[in-house]
Kinemage of the C-alpha trace (Angstrom):
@kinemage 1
@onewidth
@group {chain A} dominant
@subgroup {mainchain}
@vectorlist {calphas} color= white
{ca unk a 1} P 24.493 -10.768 91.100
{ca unk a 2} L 27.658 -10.571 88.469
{ca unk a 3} L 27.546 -7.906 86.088
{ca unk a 4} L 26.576 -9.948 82.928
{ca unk a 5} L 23.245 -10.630 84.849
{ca unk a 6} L 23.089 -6.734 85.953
{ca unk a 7} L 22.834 -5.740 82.760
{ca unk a 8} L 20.059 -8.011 81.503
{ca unk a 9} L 17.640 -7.111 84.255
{ca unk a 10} L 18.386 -3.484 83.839
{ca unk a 11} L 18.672 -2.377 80.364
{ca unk a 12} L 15.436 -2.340 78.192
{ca unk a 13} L 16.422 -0.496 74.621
{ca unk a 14} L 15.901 -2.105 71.524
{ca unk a 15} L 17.192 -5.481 71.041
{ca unk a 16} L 18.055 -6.180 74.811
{ca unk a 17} L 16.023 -9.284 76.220
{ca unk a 18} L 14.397 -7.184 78.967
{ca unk a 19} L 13.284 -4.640 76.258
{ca unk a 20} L 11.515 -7.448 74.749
{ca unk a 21} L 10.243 -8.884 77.625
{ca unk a 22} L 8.073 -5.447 79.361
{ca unk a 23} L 7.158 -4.725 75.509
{ca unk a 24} L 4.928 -7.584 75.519
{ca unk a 25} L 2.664 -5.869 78.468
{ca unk a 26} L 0.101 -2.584 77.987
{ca unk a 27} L 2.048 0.081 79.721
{ca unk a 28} L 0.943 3.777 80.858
{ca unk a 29} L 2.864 6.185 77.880
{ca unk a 30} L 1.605 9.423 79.465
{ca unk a 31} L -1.228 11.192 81.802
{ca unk a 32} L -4.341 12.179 80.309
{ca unk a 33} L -3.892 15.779 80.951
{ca unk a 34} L -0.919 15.913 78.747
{ca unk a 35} L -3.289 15.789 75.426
{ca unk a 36} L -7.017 18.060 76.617
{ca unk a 37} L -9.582 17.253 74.516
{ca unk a 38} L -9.253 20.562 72.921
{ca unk a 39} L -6.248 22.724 71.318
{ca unk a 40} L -3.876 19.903 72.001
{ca unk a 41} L -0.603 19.919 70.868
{ca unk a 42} L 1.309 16.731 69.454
{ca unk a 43} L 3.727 15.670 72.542
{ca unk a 44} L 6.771 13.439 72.725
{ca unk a 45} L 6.495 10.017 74.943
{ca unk a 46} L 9.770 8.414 75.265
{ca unk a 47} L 9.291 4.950 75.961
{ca unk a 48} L 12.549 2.107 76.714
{ca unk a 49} L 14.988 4.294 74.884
{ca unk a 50} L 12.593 5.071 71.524
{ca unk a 51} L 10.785 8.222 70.701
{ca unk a 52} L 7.285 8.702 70.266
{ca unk a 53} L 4.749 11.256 68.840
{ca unk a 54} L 1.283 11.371 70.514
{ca unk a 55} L -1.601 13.245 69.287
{ca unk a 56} L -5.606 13.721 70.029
{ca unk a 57} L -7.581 14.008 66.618
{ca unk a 58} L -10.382 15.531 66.598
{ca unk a 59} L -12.999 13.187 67.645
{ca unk a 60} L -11.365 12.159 71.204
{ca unk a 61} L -8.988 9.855 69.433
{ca unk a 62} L -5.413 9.158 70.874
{ca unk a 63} L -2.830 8.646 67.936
{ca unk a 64} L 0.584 6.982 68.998
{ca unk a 65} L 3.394 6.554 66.144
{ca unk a 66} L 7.251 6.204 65.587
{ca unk a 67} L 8.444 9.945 65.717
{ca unk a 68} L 10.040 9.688 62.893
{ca unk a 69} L 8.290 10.094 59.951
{ca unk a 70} L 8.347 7.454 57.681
{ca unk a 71} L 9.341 9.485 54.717
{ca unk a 72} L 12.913 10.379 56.035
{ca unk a 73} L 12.695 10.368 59.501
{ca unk a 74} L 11.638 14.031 60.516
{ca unk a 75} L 10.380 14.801 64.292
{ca unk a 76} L 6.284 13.995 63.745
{ca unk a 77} L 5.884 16.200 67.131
{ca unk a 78} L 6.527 19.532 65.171
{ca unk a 79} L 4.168 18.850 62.746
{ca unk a 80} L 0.231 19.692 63.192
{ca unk a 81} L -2.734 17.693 64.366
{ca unk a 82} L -5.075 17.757 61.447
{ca unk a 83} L -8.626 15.906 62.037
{ca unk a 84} L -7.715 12.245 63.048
{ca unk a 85} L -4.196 12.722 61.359
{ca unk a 86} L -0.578 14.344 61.871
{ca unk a 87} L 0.947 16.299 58.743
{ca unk a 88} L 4.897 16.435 59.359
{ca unk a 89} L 6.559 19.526 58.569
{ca unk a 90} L 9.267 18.800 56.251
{ca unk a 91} L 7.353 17.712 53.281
{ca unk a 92} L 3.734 17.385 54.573
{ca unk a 93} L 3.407 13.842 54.763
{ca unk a 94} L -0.215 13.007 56.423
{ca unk a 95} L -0.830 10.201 58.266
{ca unk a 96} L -3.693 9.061 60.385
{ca unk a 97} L -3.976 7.602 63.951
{ca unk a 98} L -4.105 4.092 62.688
{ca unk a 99} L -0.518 4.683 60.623
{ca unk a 100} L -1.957 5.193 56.967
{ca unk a 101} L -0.376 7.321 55.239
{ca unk a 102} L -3.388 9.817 53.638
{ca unk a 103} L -1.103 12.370 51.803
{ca unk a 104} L 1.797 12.629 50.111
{ca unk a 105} L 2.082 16.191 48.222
{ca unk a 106} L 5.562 15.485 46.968
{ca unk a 107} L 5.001 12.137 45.621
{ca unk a 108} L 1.606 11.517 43.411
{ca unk a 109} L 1.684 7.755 43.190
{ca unk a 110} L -1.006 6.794 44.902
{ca unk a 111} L 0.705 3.028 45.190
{ca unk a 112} L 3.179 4.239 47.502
{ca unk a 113} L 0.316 5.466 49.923
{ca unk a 114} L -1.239 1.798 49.363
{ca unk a 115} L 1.817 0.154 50.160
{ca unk a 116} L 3.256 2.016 53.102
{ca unk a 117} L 2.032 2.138 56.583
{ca unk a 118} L 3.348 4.111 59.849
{ca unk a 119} L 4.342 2.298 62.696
{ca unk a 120} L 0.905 2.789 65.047
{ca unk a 121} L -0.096 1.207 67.993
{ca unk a 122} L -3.016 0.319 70.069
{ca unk a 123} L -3.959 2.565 73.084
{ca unk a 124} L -6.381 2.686 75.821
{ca unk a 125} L -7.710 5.935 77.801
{ca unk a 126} L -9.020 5.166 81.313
{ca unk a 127} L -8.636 6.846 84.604
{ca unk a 128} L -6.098 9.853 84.225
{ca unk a 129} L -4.088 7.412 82.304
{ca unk a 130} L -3.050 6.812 78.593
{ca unk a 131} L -1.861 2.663 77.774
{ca unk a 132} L -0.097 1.821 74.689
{ca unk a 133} L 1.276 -1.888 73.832
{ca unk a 134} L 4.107 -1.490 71.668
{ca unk a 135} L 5.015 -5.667 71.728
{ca unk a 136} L 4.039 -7.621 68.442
{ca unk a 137} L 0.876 -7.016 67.077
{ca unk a 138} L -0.202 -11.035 67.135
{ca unk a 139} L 0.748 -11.143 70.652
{ca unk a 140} L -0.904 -8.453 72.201
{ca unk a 141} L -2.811 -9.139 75.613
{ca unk a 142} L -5.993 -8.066 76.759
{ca unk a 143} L -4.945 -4.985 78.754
{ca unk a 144} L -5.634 -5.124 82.342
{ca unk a 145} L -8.468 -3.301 83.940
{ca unk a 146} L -7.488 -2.758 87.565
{ca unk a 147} L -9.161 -1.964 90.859
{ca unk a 148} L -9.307 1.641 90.205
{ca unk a 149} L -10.801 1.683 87.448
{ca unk a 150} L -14.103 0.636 88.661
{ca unk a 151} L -14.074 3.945 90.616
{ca unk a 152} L -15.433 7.266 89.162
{ca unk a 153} L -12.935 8.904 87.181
{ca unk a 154} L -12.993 11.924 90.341
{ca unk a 155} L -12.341 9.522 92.476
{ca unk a 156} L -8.664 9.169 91.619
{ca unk a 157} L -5.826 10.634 91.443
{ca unk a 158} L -2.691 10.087 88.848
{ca unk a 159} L 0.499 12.213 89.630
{ca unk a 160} L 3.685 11.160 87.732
{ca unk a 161} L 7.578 12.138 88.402
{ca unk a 162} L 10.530 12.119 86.690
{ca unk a 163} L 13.549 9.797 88.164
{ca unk a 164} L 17.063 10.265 86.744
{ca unk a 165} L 18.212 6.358 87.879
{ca unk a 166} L 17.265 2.704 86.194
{ca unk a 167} L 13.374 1.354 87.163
{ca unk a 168} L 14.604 -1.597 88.736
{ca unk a 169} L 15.755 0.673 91.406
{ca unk a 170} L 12.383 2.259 91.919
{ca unk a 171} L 10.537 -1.395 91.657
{ca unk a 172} L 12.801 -2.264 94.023
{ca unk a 173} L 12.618 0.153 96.722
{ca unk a 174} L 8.196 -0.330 96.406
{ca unk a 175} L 8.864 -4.152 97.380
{ca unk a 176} L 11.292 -3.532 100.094
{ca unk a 177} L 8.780 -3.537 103.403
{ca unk a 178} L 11.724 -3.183 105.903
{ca unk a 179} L 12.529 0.185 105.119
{ca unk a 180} L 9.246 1.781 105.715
{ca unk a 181} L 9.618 1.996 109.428
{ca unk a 182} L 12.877 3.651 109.489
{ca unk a 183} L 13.275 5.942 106.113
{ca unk a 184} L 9.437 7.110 106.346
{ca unk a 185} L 9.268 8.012 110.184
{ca unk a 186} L 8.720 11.366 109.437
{ca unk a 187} L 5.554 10.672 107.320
{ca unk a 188} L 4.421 8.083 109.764
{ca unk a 189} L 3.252 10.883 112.017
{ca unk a 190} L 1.222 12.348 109.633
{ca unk a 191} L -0.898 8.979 108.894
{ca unk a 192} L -4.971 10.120 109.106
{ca unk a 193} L -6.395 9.169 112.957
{ca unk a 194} L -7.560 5.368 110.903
{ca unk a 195} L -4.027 4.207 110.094
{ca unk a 196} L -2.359 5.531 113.363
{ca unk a 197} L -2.675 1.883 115.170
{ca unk a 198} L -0.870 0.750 111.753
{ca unk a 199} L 2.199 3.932 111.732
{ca unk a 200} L 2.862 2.694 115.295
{ca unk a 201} L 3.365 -0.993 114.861
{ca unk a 202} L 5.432 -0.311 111.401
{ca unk a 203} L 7.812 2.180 114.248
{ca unk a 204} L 8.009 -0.912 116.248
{ca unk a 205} L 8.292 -3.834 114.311
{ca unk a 206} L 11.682 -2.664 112.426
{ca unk a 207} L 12.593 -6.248 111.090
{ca unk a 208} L 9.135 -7.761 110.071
{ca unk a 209} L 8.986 -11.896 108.981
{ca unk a 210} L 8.274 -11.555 105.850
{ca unk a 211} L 6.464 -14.285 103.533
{ca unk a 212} L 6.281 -14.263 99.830
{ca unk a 213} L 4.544 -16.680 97.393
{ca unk a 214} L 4.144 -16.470 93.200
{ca unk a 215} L 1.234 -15.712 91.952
{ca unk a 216} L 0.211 -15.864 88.293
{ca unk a 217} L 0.161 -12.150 88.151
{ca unk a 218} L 3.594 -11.896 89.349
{ca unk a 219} L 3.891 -12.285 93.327
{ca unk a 220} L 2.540 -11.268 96.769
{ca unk a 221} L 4.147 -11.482 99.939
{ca unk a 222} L 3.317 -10.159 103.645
{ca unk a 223} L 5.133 -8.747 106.261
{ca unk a 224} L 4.509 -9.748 109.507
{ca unk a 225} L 4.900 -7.701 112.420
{ca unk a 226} L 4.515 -10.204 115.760
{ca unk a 227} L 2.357 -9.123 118.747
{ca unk a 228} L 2.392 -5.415 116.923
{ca unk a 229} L -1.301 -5.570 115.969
{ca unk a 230} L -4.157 -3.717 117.929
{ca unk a 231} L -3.782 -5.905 120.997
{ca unk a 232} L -0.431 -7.782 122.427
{ca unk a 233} L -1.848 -10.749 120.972
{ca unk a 234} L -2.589 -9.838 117.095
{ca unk a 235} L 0.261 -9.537 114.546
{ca unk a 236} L 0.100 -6.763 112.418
{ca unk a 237} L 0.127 -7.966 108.602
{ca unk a 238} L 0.742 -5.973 105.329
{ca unk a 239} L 0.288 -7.444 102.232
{ca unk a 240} L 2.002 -5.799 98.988
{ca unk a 241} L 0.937 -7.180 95.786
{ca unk a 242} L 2.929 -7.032 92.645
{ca unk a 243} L 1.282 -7.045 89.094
{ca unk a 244} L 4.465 -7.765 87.040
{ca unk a 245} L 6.590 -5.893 85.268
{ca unk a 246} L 5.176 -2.645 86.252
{ca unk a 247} L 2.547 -2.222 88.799
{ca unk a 248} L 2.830 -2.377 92.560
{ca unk a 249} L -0.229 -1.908 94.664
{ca unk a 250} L 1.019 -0.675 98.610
{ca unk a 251} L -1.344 -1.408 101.646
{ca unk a 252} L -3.389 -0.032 102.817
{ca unk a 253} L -5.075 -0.327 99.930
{ca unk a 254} L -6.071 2.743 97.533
{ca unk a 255} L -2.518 2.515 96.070
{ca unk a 256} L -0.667 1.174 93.335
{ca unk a 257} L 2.732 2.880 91.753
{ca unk a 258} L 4.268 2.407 88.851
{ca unk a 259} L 7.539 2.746 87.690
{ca unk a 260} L 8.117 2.756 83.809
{ca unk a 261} L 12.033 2.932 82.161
{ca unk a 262} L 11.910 6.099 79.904
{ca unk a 263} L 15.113 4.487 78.697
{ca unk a 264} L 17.970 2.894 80.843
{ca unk a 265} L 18.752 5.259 83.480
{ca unk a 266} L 15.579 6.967 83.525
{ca unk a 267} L 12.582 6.731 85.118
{ca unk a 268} L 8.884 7.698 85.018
{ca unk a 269} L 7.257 7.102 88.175
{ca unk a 270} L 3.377 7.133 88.412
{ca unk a 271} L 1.520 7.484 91.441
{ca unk a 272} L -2.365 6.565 92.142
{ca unk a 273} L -4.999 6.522 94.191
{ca unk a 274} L -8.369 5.963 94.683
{ca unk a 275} L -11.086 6.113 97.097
{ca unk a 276} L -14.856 4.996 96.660
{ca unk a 277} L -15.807 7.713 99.654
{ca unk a 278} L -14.055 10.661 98.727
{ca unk a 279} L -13.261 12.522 95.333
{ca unk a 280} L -9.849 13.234 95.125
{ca unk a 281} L -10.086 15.611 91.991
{ca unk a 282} L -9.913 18.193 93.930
{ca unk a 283} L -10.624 18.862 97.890
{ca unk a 284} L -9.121 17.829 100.865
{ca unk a 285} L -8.201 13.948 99.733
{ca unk a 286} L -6.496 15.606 96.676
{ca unk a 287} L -4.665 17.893 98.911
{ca unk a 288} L -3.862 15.315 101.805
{ca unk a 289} L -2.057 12.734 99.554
{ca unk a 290} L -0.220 15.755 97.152
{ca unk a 291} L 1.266 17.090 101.188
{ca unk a 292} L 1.693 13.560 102.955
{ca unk a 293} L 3.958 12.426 99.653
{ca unk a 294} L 5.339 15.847 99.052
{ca unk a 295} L 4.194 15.830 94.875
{ca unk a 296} L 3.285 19.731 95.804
{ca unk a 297} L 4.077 21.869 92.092
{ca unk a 298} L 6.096 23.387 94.697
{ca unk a 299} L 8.672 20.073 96.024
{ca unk a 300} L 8.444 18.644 92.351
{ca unk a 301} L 10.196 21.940 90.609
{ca unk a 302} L 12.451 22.188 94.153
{ca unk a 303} L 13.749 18.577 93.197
{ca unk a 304} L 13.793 18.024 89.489
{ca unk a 305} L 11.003 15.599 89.245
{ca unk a 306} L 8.615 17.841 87.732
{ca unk a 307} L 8.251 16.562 84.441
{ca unk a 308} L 9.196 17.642 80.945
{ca unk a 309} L 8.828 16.507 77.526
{ca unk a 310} L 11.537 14.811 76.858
{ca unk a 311} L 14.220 16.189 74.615
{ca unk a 312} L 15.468 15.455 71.174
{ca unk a 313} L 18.816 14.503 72.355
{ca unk a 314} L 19.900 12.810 75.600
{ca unk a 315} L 18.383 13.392 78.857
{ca unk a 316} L 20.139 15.378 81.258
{ca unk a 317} L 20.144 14.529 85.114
{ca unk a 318} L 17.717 17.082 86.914
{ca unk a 319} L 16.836 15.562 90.272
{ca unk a 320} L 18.350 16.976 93.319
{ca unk a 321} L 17.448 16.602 97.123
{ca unk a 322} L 17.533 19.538 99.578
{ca unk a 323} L 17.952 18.461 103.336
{ca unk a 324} L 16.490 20.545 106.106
{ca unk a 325} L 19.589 19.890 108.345
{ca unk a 326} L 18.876 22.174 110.462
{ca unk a 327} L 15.439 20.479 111.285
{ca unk a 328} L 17.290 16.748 111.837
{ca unk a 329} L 19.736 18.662 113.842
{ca unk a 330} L 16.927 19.479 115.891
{ca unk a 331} L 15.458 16.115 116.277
{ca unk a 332} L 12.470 17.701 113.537
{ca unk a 333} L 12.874 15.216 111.045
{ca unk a 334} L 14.925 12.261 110.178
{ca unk a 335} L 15.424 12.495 106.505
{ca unk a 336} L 15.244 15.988 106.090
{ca unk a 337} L 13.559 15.472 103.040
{ca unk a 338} L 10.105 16.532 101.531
{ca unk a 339} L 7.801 13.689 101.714
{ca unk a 340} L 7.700 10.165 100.832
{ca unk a 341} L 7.889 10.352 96.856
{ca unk a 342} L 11.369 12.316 97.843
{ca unk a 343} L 12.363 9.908 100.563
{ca unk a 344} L 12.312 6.958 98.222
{ca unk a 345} L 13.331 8.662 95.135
{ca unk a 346} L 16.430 10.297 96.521
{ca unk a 347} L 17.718 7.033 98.064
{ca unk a 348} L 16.943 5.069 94.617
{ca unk a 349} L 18.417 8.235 92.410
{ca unk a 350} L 21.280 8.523 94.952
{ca unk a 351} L 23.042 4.817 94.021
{ca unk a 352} L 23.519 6.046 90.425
{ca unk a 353} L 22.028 5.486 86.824
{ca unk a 354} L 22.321 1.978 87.422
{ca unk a 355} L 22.865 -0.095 90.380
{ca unk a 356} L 26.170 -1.986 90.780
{ca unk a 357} L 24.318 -4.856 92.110
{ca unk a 358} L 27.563 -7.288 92.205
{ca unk a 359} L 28.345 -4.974 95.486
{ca unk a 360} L 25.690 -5.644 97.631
{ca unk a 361} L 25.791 -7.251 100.513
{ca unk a 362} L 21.983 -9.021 100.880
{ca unk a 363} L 20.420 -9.952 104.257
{ca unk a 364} L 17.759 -11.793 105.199
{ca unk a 365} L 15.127 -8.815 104.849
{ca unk a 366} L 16.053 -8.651 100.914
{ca unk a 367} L 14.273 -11.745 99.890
{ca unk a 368} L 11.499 -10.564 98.111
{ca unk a 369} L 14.112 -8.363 96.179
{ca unk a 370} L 16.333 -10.928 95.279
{ca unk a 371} L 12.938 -13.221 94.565
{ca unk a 372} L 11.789 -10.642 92.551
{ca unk a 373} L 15.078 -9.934 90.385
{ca unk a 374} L 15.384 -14.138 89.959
{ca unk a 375} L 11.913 -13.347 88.397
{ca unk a 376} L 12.447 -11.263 86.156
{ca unk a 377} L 15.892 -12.589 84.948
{ca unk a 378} L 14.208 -16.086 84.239
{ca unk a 379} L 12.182 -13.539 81.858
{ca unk a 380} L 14.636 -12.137 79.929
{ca unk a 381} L 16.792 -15.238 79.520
{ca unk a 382} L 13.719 -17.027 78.093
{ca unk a 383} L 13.638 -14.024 75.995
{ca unk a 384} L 17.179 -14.671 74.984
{ca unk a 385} L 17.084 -18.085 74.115
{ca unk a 386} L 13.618 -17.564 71.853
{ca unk a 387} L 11.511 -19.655 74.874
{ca unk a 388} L 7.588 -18.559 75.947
{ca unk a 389} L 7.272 -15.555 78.295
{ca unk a 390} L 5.208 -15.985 81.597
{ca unk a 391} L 2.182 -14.165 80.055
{ca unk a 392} L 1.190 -12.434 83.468
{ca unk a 393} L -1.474 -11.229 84.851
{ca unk a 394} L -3.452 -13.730 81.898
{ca unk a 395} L -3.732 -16.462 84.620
{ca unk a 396} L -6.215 -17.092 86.368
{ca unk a 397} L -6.620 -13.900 89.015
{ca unk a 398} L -8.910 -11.487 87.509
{ca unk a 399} L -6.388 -7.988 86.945
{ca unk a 400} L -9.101 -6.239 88.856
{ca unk a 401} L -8.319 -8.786 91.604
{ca unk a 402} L -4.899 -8.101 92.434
{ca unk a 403} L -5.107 -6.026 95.769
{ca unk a 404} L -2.952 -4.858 98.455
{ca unk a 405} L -4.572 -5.172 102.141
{ca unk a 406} L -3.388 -5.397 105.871
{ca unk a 407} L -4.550 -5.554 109.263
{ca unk a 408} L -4.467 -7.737 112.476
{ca unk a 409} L -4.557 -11.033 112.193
{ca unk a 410} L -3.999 -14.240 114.923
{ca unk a 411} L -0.706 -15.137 115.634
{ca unk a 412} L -0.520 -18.523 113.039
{ca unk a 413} L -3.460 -17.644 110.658
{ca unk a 414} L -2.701 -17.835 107.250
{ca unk a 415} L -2.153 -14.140 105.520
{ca unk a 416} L -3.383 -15.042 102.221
{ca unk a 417} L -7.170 -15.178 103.502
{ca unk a 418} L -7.025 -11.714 102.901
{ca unk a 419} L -6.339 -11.586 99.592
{ca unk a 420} L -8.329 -15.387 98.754
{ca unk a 421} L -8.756 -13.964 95.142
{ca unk a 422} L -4.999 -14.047 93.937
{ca unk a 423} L -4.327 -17.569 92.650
{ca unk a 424} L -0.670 -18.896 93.305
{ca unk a 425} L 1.431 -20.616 91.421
């Protein structure tokens, strides 16, 4: 990859071709427990290099503007949530949820009210999660309603991080397969007594043959781990699904992260899960996953990804990664490293704000990454030259479709019986 084509995949601000591109798809702006239902303050989202000012009103009702006022362009966030409505400070401007502008104590024409309108957009509340489209109003989508969101609300879990690097380098390291049985084999050990048979073939079957295929969500692909299954005459087969730009759903199943650019070389990373059986709330599946990824209050403060509103200004790096050396002295650990959300995330942070890409050296294990990046280019060069996007995930696989799954399978079946609802393209 030359730089030229680096730096369209990567950067997403305003007026880049990527920016346009993931602006035309409903996106997660912020966890549900930022804004309680009651004594809520207003918070700042910072979305592809913009500010934002999010607000509950009074009847449940998320509000999601520009920051800046429209009057002269003071912060909205220090102003106060009245009823449906935010009143900014500076001259008391009050405008509602939808963008109209209710109030204007320093100006009494009433025409300028009529004539003036926030920037406001659309959001969606489900699951732990906030969604906002901030794309053209005439070409919004339907927003996708995914697996998890046919499970009761207790029965997932949402944690998000804070990554100081560029999200192509988090999307990237979720779709590479070959690293799982090398950088995670300290977590491996602590897979539950059901997904044991599974950690063991992913310690044996380092290089797994992997096959991908488009989809008109995005893509799927499977990695194949020969004569690694239960018996010496199954292959073991894991089947990651991604729901482009932004969501990747991880086999088992009961997963699906997703990175989001805060701007260029940041990063908010969301992780879910769900599980029909157990509530994870609160209880041992809450604690289990929390431990087994290391997203303890404890390891997120320790590292920097705990996260913060972000500031007025720029955003500072924060993320650091503490080795136990001692323990991978001692054979005790590989990496050293807190759990799997750290194992990842300190690899991805540790090649810099934004990948030098034109320095790689690719092998034959990185195809779904280079795939993947060919992908997304084709986007943003569409973008560039004023041609139709992809539209996906408004194909022909229902969004509540797209699944991740593995298990054993016959040496020559065909992988994609197991996930017979995703429609290729």
């Amino acid at each position: 990859m030359n730089h030229e084509d680096n730096e369209l995949l990567c950067r997403v601000g305003p007026g880049t071709a990527m920016g346009q591109v993931v602006r035309r798809y409903w996106v997660p702006a912020f966890p549900s427990v930022r804004l309680p239902m009651q004594d809520s303050d207003p918070i700042r989202v910072r979305l592809f290099g913009e500010n934002y000012v999010a607000f509950r009103g009074s009847d449940g009702t998320i509000g999601f503007l520009d920051e800046a006022c429209p009057h002269r362009g003071a912060p909205l966030v220090l102003g106060n949530q009245e009823d449906c409505a935010i009143r900014c400070l500076y001259h008391g401007w009050k405008i509602g949820a939808d963008g109209t502008i209710l109030e204007t104590p320093n100006a009494e024409a009433s025409s300028l009210r009529k004539g003036l309108k926030a920037n406001a957009y659309p959001t969606v509340e489900s699951h732990g999660l906030v969604w906002v489209y901030l794309g053209p109003e005439s070409e919004a989508p339907p927003r996708p309603v995914y697996s998890w969101e046919s499970e009761k609300p207790e029965h997932t879990l949402v944690v998000d991080v804070d990554l100081d690097c560029n999200w192509v380098q988090v999307l990237e390291g979720l779709l590479d397969s070959a690293h799982a049985g090398i950088l995670h084999t300290d977590i491996l050990k602590k897979f539950p007594p059901k997904m044991r048979a599974e950690a063991d073939a992913m310690k044996r079957g380092l290089l797994p043959r992997l096959e991908m295929e488009r989809t008109d969500f995005g893509l799927h692909y499977a990695a194949i781990r020969a004569n690694a299954g239960s018996t010496e005459d199954m292959d073991q087969v894991r089947i990651t699904a991604y729901a482009a730009p932004f969501v990747t759903f991880i086999p088992s199943g009961g997963m699906a992260f997703i990175p989001v650019p805060i701007d260029d070389t940041h990063t908010k990373f969301y992780n879910l899960w769900w599980d029909s059986e157990q509530r994870l709330d609160t209880g041992p599946g809450h604690e289990h996953r929390l431990d087994m990824w290391g997203l303890t209050e404890e390891i997120l403060n320790m590292t920097g990804m705990a996260p913060v509103m972000p500031p007025v200004g720029e955003i500072g790096r924060r993320n650091v990664w503490p080795q136990d050396r001692a323990a991978m002295r001692a054979g005790e650990s590989f990496t050293g490293l807190p759990g799997i959300t750290a194992e990842d995330a300190a690899l991805a942070v540790g090649m810099g704000p934004i990948l030098d890409r034109s320095r790689e050296n690719l092998v034959a294990s990185d195809i779904v990454i280079s795939r993947t990046r060919r992908m997304l280019l084709k986007e943003a060069k569409a973008a560039l030259s004023g041609g139709a996007s992809s539209q996906w995930q408004s194909g022909k696989t229902p969004s509540h479709a797209i699944t991740a799954a593995s298990g054993d399978l016959p040496p020559g079946t065909d992988w994609r019986d197991m996930v017979s609802d995703h429609v290729a393209t």
